[in-house]
N, C-alpha and C positions, 0 to 999 in steps of 0.2 A: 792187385786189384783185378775181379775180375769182369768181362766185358759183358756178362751175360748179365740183365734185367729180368725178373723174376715178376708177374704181376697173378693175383686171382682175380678171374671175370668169371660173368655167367657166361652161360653155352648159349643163350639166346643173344648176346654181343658178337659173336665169333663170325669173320668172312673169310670169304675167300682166300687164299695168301699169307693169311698169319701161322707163325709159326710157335707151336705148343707143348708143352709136354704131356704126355699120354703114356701112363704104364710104365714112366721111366725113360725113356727116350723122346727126343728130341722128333716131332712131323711137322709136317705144314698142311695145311687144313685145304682139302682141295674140294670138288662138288662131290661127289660120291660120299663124301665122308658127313654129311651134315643131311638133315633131314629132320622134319617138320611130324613128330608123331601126336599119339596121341596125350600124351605125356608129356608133349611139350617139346622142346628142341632135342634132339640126338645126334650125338660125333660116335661114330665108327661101330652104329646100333645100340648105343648104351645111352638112356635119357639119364641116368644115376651116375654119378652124383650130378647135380647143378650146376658146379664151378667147376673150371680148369685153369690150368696154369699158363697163359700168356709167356713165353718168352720174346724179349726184344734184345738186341745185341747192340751196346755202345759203342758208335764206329768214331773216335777223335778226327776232326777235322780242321782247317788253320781259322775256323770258325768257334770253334769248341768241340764239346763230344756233341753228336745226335745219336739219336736211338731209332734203330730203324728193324 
């Protein structure tokens, strides 16, 4: 099983701290990389596509799993 949660959101959902995939790899979305155009929301100057990939990672705890 693996620990990694996969979700598609819009780019106009996206904050500070979460962490995504882009291009393949694995970021965390920091201020620089988000910006308000005219087109509408852009991560890392690219308004295109719309959606990205949300990664959350299921940590087991003596609670159950959470995803954080």
């Amino acid at each position: 099983m693996s620990n990694l949660v996969k979700t598609i959101i819009k780019k106009s959902n996206l904050k500070i701290g979460m962490t995504v995939e882009w291009n393949g790899q694995l970021t965390t979305v920091d201020k620089e990389n988000l910006k308000n155009t005219l087109h509408g929301m852009a991560f890392n100057g690219c308004s295109f596509p719309k959606e990205i990939v949300m990664v959350q990672f299921a940590v087991p705890t003596a609670n159950g799993i959470v995803l954080r």
